[in-house]
C-alpha positions in Angstrom: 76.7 -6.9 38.1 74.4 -5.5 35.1 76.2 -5.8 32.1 73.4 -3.8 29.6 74.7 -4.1 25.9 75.8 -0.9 24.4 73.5 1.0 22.3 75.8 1.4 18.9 79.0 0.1 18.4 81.2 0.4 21.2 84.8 2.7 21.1 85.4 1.9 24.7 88.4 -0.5 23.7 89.9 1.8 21.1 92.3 2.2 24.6 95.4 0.9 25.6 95.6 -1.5 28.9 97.4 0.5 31.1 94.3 3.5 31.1 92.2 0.6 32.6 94.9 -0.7 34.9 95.4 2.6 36.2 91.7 2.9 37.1 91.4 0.0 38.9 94.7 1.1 40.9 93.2 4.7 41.8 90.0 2.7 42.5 91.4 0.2 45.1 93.5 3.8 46.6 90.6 6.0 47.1 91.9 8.4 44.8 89.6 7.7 41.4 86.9 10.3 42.4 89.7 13.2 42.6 88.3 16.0 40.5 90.9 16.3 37.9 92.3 18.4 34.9 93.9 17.2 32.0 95.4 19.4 28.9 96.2 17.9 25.7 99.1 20.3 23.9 102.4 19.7 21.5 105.7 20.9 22.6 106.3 21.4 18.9 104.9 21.7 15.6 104.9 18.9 12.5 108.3 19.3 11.0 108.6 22.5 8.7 104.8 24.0 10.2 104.7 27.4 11.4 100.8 26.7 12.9 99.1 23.9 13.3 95.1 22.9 12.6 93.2 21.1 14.9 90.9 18.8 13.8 88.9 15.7 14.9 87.4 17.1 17.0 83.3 16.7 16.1 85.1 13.0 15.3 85.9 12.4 18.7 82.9 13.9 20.4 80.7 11.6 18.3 83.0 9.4 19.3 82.5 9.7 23.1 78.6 9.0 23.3 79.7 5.8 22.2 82.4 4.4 24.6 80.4 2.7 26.7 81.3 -0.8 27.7 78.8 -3.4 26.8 78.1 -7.1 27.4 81.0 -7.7 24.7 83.1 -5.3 26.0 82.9 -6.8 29.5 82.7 -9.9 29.0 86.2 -10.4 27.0 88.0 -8.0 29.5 86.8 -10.3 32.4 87.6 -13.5 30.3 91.5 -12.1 29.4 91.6 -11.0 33.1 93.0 -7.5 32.5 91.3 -6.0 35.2 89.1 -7.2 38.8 85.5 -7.7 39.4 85.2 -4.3 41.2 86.6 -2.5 38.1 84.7 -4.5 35.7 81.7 -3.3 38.1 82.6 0.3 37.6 83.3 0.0 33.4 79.9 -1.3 33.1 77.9 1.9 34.4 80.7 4.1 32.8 79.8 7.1 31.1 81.4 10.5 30.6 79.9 12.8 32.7 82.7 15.5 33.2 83.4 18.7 30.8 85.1 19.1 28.1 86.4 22.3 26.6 88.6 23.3 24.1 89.7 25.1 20.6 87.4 25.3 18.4 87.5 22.9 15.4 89.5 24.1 12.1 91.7 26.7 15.0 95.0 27.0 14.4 97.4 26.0 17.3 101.3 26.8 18.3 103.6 24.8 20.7 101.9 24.7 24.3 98.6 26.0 23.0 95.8 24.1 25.2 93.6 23.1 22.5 91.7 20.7 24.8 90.8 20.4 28.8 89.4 17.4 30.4 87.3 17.9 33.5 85.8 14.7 35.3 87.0 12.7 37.9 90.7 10.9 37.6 89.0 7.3 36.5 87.0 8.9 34.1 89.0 11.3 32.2 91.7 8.9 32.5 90.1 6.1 30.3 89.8 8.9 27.6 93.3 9.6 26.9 94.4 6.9 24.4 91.3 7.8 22.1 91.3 11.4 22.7 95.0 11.5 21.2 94.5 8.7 18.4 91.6 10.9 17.0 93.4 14.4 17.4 97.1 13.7 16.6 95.8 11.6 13.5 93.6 14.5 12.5 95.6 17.6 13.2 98.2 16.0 11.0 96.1 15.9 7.8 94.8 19.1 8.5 97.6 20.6 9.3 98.9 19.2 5.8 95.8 19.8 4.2 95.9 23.7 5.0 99.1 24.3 3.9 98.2 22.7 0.2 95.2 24.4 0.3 97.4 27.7 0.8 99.5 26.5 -2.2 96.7 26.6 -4.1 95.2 29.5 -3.8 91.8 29.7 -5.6 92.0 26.6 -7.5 90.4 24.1 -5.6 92.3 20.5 -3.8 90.1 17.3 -3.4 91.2 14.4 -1.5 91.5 11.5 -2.8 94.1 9.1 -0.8 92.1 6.5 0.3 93.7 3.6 -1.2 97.3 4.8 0.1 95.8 4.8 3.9 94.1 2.1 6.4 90.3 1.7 5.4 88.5 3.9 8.4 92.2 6.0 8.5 90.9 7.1 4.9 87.4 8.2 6.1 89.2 10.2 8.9 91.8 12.2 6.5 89.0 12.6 4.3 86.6 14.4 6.8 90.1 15.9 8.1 90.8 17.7 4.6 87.6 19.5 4.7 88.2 21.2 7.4 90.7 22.8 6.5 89.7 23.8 2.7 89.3 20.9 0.3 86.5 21.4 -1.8 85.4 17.3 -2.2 86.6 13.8 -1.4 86.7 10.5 -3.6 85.6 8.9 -0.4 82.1 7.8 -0.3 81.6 7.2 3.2 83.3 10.0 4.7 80.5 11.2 2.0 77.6 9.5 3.6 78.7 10.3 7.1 79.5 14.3 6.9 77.7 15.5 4.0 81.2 16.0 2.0 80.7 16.6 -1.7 82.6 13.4 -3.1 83.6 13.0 -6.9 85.3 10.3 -9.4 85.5 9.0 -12.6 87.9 6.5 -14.1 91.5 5.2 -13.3 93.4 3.8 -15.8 92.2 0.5 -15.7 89.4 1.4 -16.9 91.0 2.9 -20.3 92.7 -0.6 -20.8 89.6 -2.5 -20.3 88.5 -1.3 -23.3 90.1 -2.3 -26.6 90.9 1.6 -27.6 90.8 4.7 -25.9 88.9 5.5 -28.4 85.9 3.2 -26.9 86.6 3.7 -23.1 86.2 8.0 -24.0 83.1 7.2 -26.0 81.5 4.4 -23.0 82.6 7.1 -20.2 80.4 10.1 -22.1 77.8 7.9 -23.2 77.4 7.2 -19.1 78.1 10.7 -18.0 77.5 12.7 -20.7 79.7 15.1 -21.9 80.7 17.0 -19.0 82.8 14.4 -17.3 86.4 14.3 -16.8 88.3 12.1 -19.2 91.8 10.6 -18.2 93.8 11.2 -20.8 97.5 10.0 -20.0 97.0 6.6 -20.5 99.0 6.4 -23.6 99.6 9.5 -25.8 98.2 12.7 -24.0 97.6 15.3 -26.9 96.4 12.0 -29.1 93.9 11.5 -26.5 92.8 15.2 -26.0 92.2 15.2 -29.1 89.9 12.4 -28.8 88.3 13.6 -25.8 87.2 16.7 -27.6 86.3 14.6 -30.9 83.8 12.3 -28.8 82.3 15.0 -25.7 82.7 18.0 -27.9 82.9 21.6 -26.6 81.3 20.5 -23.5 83.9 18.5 -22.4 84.1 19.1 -18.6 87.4 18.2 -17.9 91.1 16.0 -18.6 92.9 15.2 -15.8 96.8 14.7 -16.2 98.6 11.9 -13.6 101.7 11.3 -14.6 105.0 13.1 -16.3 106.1 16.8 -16.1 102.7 18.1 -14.8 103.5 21.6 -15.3 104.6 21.5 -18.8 102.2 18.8 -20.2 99.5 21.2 -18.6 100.5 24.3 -20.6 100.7 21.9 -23.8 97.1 20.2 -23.3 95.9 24.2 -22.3 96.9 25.3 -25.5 95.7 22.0 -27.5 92.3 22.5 -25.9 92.1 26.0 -26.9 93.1 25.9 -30.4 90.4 22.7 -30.6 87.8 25.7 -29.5 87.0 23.8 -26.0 88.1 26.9 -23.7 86.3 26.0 -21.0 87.4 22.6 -20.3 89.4 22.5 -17.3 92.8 20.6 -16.1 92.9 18.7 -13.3 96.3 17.2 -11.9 96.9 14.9 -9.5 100.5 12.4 -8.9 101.5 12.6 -5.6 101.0 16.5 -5.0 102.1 18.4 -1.5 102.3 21.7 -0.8 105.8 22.0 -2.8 104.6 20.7 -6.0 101.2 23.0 -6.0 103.2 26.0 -5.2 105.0 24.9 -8.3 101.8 24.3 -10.5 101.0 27.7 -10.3 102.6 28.9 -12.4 100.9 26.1 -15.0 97.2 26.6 -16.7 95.7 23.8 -13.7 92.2 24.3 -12.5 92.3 21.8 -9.2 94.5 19.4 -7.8 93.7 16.1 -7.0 95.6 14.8 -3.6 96.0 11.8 -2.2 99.4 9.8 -0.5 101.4 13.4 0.9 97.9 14.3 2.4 97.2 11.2 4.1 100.4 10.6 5.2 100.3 14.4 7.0 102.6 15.7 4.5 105.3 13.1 6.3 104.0 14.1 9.7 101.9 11.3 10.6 100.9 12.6 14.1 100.6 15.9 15.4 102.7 15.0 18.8 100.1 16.1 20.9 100.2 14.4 24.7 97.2 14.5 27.5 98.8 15.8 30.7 97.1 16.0 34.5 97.7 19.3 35.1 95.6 19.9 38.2 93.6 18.1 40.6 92.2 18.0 44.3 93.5 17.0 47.5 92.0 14.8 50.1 90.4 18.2 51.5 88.7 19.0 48.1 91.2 21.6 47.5 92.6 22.0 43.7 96.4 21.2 43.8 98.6 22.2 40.6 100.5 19.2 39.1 103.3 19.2 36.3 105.8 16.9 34.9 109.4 17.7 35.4 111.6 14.9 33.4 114.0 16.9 31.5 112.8 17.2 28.1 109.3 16.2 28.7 108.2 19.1 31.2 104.7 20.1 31.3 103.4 23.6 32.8 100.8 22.5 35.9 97.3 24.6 36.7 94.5 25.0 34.5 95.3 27.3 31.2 93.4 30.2 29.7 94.7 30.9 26.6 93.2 33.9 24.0 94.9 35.6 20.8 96.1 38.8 20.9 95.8 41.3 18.0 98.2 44.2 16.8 96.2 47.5 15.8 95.9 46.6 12.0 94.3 43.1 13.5 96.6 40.6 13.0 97.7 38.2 15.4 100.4 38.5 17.1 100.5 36.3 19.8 99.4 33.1 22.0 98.5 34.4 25.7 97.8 31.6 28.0 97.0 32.6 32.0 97.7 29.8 34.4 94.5 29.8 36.6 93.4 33.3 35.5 93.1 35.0 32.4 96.4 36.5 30.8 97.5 40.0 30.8 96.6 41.8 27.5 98.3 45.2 28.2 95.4 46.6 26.3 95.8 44.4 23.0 92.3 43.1 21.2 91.8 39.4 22.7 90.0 36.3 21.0 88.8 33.8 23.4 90.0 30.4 22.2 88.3 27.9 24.4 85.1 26.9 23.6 82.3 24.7 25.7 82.3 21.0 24.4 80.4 18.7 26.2 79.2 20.3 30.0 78.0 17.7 32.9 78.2 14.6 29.9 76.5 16.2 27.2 77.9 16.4 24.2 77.0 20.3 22.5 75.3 19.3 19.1 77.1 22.4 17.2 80.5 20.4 16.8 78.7 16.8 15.3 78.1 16.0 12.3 77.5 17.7 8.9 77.4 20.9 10.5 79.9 20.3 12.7 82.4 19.9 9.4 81.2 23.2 8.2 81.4 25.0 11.0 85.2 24.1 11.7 85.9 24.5 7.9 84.4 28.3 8.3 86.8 28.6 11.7 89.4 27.9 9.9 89.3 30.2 7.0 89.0 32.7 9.7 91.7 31.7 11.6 93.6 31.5 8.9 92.4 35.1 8.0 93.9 36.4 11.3 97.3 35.3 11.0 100.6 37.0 9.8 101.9 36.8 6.0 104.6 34.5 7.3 102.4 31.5 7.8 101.8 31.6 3.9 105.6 30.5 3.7 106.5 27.0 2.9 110.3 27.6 3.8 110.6 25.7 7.2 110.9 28.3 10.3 110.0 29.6 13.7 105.9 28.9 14.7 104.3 32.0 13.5 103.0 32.6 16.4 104.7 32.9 19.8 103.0 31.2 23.0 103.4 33.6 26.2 102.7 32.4 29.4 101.5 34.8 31.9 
């Protein structure tokens, strides 16, 4: 058995057991090299969503050129004895070599919406489905989070910044999540390094209270930065320390940002304080804890950009999007494609391969999810947007979704997704998806 090490770090074992237990079961029945279809959908959106955002999914493809079992990999799955010789055999040479298709990155979704297909045989697209749905359900749910602050917002720009209140590589994730779907920058350098992200930072409060006055923390921070920095100033009194801001950077002051106490008022207070000191153009950045909710509230307060960190990276409370990977269709032992669906009550999924588009009133909004079972749907004359996009065709992996551009490309999507959809998606009041999904 050749047991080649993997090229990069492998993600073949970012799986649970069972995916490789069921292989070696489907290998030992005959039934691995069935052509198969799986779906990943929700049944239902994040609590209180009416669309949500898909994301991760330039993640996961990058993702996939890397599961690949090495030497490692082989090795400790032999030594625990999860699975046979023969199916150790077949992990070593596996690579994807199906298709993939699916929505576009930055799309929004509604219950049911198809927003990826699987095509390969059962034992390969089978070993998929833990990391597929660990990479989409944790993305979708910052996004989905994400958009709706960005929403709040407006204009004024949101920048993560929740690393410390997630898992290390969790942090990297939401990070990359949030730009797709319209924060402006992230504190976190490596989502940074890896994605091209515009990151930012400059002090916490510890670093105020290293110093033996405020006084001297302002006056190291400029003297580092110059002027045009952005100066913490509720550490201890706020319009004491504006004050000092202006006193030491001056009318180029580039910023204060407020963390703590009645963020609205405290923001038309240091407005005004700024103003009558003659710095007009420095700007007010809050952060403490922000969702949607408490934007929406802000603007009615003088704030330039929000900073947002635990209520994003926590999926505004939604920590996964509830998305599932279903077989939906497969072949018979005469080739033939046979229709398969799930019927335990309150887990049914619809069988046969979807074909979902957006239709469009005549004043071009959308107005509703069409998804054909094995065809395409019936329009009755409405404008149509094809959803489903080409991924990765016989194993490789299309180079549009990785990356850099990748990011920006789903960030665009979604602004014009976003574009498309009814007035009632800007509402923050829980209700109905804003969308309905029609089955044809």
């Amino acid at each position: 058995m050749t047991r080649e090490p993997a090229a990069t770090q492998s993600t073949a074992l970012l799986t649970d057991q069972y995916e490789l237990t069921m292989v070696q079961a489907a290998l030992a029945s005959g039934a691995a090299e069935r052509r198969c279809v799986f779906e990943v959908f929700t049944r239902h959106l994040p609590a209180g969503r009416r669309y949500g955002v898909v994301a991760g999914t330039g993640r996961l493809l990058e993702g996939l050129e890397q599961f690949q079992f090495g030497a490692a990999e082989i090795d400790w799955l032999a030594e625990q004895g999860i699975v046979d010789e023969p199916t150790l055999d077949f992990l070593a040479d596996y690579r994807f070599r199906g298709d993939i298709h699916g929505y576009a990155e930055g799309e929004v979704f509604m219950p049911d919406s198809p927003v990826l297909r699987v095509e390969s045989s059962f034992a390969e697209a089978c070993l998929l489905e833990t990391f597929v749905l660990s990479v989409l359900n944790h993305d979708s749910a910052i996004a989905s989070a994400a958009s709706r602050m960005s929403l709040a917002a407006g204009a004024r720009p949101c920048v993560e910044m929740g690393s410390r209140r997630t898992q290390e590589l969790s942090a990297v994730a939401s990070a990359r999540a949030a730009a797709v779907a319209g924060f402006t920058a992230t504190s976190n350098l490596e989502a940074g390094r890896r994605w091209g992200l515009p990151t930012i930072g400059t002090a916490a409060h510890a670093f105020t209270l290293l110093h033996d006055s405020e006084e001297e923390a302002f006056e190291a921070q400029v003297k580092a930065f110059g002027p045009g920095t952005t100066l913490l100033v509720d550490t201890y009194d706020v319009p004491t320390a504006v004050r000092r801001a202006v006193e030491i950077a001056g009318e180029e002051l580039g910023a204060v940002r407020l963390d703590s106490g009645d963020l609205v008022e405290q923001a038309r207070e240091v407005r005004a304080l700024l103003d009558s000191l003659g710095n007009t153009g420095t700007r007010i950045i809050v952060s403490s804890d922000l969702d949607e909710h408490a934007i929406a509230r802000l603007q009615a307060a003088p704030v330039d950009s929000y900073g947002v960190g635990t209520k994003l990276v926590t999926g505004g409370g939604s920590p996964t999007a509830a998305m599932v990977y279903k077989l939906v269709a497969r072949t018979d032992d005469d080739g033939d494609s046979v229709s398969v669906a799930k019927k335990a009550e309150g887990k049914k999924s619809v069988g046969g391969v979807k074909h979902p588009v957006r239709s469009f009133d005549a004043g071009g909004r959308a107005e509703a999810e069409l998804i054909g079972i094995g065809t395409a749907p019936e329009a009755h004359g409405a404008r149509t947007r094809e959803l489903i996009v080409p991924m990765v065709l016989g194993g490789e992996v299309q180079s549009q979704h990785l990356g850099a551009e990748g990011v920006r490309r789903a960030a665009q999507r979604h602004t014009d997704s976003l574009a498309e959809l009814p007035a009632a998606a800007k509402r923050l009041q829980h209700g109905d998806p804003v969308l309905p999904t029609i089955f044809s």
